[in-house]
Rosetta silent file (secondary structure, phi, psi, omega in degrees, C-alpha in Angstrom):
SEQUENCE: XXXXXXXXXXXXXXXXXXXXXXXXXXXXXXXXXXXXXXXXXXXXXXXXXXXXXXXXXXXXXXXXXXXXXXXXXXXXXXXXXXXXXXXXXXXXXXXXXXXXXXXXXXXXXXXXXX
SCORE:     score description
SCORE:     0.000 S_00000001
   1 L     0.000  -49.506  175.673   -2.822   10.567    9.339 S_00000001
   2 H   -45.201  -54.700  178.818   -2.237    6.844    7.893 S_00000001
   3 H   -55.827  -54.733 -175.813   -3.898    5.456   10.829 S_00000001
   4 H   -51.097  -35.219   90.001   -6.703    7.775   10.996 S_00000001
   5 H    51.033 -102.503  167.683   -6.785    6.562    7.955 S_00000001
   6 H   -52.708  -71.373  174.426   -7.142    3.089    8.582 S_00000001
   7 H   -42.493  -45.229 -179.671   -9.490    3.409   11.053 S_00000001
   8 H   -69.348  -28.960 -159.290  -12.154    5.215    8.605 S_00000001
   9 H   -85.187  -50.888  175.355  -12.274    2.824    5.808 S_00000001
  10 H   -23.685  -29.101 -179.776  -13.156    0.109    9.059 S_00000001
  11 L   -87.802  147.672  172.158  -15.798    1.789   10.021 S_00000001
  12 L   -39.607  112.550 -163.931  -19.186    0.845    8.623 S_00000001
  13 L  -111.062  176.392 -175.492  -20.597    2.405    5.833 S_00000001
  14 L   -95.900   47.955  160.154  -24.011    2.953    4.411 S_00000001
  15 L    48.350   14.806 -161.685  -23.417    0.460    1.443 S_00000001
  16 L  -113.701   84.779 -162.400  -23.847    3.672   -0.839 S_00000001
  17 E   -88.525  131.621  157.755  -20.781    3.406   -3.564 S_00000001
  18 E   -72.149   -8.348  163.415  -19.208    6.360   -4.932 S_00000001
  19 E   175.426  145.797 -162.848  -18.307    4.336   -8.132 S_00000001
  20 E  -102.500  128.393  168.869  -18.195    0.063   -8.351 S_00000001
  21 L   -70.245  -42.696 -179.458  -15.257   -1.419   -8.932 S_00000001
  22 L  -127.543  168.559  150.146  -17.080   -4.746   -9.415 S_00000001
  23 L   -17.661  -57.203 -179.574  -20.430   -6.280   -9.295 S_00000001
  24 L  -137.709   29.290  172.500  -20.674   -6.288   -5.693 S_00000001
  25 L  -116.917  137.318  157.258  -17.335   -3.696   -4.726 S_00000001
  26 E  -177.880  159.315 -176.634  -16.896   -0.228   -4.410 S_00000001
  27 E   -88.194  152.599  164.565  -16.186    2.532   -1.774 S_00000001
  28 E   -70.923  169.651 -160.311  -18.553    4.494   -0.252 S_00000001
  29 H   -61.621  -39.340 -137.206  -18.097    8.317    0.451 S_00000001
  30 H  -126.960   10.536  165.909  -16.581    7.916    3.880 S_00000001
  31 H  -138.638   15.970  121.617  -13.856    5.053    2.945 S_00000001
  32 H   -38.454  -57.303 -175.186  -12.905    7.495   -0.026 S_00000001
  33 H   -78.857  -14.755 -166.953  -12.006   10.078    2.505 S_00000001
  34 H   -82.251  -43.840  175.043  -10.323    7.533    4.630 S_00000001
  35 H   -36.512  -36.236  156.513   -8.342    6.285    1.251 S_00000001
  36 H   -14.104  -74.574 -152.256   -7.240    9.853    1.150 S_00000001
  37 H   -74.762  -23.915  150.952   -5.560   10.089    4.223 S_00000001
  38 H   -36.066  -62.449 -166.246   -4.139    6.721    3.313 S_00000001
  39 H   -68.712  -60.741  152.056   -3.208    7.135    0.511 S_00000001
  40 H   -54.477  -39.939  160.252   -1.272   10.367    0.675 S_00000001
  41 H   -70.051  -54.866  174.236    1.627    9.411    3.057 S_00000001
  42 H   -48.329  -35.129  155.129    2.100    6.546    1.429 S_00000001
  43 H   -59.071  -25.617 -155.623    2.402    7.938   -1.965 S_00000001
  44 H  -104.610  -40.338 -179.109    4.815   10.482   -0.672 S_00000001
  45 H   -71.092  -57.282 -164.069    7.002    7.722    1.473 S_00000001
  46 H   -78.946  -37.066  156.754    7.116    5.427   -1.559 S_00000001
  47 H   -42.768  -35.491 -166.123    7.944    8.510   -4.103 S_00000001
  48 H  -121.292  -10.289  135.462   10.903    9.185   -1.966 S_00000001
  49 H   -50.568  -40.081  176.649   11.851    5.411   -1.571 S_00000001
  50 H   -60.783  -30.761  144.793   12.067    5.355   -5.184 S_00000001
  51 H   -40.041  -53.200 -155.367   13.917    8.547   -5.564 S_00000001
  52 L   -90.347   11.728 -164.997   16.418    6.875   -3.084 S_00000001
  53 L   -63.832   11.382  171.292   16.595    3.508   -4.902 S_00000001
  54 L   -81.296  -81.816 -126.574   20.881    3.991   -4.965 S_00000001
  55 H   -74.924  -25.152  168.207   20.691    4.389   -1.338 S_00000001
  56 H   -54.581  -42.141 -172.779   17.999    1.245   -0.815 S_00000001
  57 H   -55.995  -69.199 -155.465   20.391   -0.675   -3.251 S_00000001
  58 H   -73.100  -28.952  139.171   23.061   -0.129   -1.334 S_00000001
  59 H   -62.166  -52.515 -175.224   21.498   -0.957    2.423 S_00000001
  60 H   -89.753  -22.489 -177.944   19.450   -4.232    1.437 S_00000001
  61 L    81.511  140.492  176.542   21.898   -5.267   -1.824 S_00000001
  62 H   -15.692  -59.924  178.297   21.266   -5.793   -5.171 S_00000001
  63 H   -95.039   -6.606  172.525   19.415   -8.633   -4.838 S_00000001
  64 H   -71.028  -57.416 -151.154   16.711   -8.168   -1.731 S_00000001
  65 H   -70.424  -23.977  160.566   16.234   -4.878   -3.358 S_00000001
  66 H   -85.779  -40.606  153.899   14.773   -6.358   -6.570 S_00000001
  67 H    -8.253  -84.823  146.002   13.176   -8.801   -4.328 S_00000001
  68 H   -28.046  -58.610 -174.514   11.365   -6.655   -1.901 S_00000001
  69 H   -64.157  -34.981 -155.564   10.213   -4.255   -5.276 S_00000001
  70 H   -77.174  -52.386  157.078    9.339   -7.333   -6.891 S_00000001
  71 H    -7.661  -70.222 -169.764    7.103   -8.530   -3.610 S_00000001
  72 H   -52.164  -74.006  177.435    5.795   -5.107   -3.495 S_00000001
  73 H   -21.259  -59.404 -147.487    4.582   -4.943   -7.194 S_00000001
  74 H   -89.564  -39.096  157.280    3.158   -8.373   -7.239 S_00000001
  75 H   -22.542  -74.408 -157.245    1.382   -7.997   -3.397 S_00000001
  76 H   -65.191  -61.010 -178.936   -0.187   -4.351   -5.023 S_00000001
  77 H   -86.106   10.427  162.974   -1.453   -6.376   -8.081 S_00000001
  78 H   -89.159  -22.297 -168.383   -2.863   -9.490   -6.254 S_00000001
  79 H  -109.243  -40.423 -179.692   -4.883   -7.108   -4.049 S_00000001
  80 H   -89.507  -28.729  175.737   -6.464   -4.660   -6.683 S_00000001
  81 H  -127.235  -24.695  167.718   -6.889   -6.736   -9.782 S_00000001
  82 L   -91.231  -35.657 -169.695   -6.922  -10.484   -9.656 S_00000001
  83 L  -125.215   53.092  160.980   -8.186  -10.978   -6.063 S_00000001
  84 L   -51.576  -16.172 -178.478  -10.319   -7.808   -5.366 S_00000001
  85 L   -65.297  -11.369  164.586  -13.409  -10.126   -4.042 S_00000001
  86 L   133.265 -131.448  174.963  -12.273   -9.947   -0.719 S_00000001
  87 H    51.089  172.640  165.716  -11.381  -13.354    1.560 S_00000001
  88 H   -57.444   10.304 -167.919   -7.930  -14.215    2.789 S_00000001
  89 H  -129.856  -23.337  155.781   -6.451  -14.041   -0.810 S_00000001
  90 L   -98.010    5.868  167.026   -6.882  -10.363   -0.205 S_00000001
  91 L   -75.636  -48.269  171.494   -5.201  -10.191    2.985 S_00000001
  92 H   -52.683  -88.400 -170.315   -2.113  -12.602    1.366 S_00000001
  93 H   -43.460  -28.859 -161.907   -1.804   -9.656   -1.392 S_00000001
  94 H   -85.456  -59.209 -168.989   -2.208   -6.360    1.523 S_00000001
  95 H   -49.280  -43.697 -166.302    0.596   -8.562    3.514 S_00000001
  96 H   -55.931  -67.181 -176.513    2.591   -9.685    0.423 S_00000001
  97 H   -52.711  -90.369  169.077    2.617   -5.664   -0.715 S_00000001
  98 H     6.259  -81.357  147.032    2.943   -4.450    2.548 S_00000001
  99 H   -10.116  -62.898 -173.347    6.247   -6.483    3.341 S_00000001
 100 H   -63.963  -38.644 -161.217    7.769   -5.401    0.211 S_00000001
 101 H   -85.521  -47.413 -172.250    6.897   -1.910    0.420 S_00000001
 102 H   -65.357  -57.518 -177.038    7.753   -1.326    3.734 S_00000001
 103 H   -44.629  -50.473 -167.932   11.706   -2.980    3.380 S_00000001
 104 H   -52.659  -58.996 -176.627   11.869   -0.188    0.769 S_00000001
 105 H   -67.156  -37.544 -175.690   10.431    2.836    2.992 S_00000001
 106 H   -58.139  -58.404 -139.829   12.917    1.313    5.945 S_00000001
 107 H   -85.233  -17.721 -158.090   16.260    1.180    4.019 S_00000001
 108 H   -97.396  -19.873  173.384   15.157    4.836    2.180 S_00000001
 109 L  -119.569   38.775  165.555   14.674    7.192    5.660 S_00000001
 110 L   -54.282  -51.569 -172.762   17.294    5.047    7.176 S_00000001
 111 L  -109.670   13.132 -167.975   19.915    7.534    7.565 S_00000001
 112 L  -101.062  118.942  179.053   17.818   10.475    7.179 S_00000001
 113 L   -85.844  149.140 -167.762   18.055   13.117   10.074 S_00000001
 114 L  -105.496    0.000    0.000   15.117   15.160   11.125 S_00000001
């Protein structure tokens, strides 16, 4: 679903925003729907890292684990509100986040059996 995902907001849209973030940003109908399918498993992974933030603590240690959150945080607010225009300075923030977010989501389904 993430990928699938992915894949939608990539594809080419008709420049036809469902609501402007900025001047010259906003998504169109069809990277809405892809933001969806992002956007739910990720909310749902990072809900239940956060829930598990003993058990995160306690695999990465005290201090990567404020680290990592801190990463995450500052990644997530580098990408949506100071450097939404686009460029490599939004790539830096998706990686930055990304990185952060992800150590979190590892150490939190670590031990978790299916």
């Amino acid at each position: 679903m993430f990928l699938a995902g992915v894949v939608i907001v990539a594809l080419p849209d008709s420049d036809e925003r469902v609501f402007s973030i900025g001047e010259s940003h906003g998504p169109a109908l069809i990277d809405v729907a892809g933001l969806v399918l992002v956007m739910a498993p990720w909310s749902f992974m990072m809900i239940y890292a956060l829930a598990k933030w003993r058990e995160v603590f306690r695999v990465l240690g005290r201090p990567a684990a404020a680290a990592t959150l801190a990463l995450g945080v500052t990644g997530l607010l580098l990408t949506t509100v100071l450097l939404g225009s686009g460029g490599w300075y939004w790539w830096l923030g998706a990686g930055i986040a990304f990185g952060g977010q992800m150590a979190w989501i590892i150490a939190a389904f670590r031990n978790r059996h299916y």
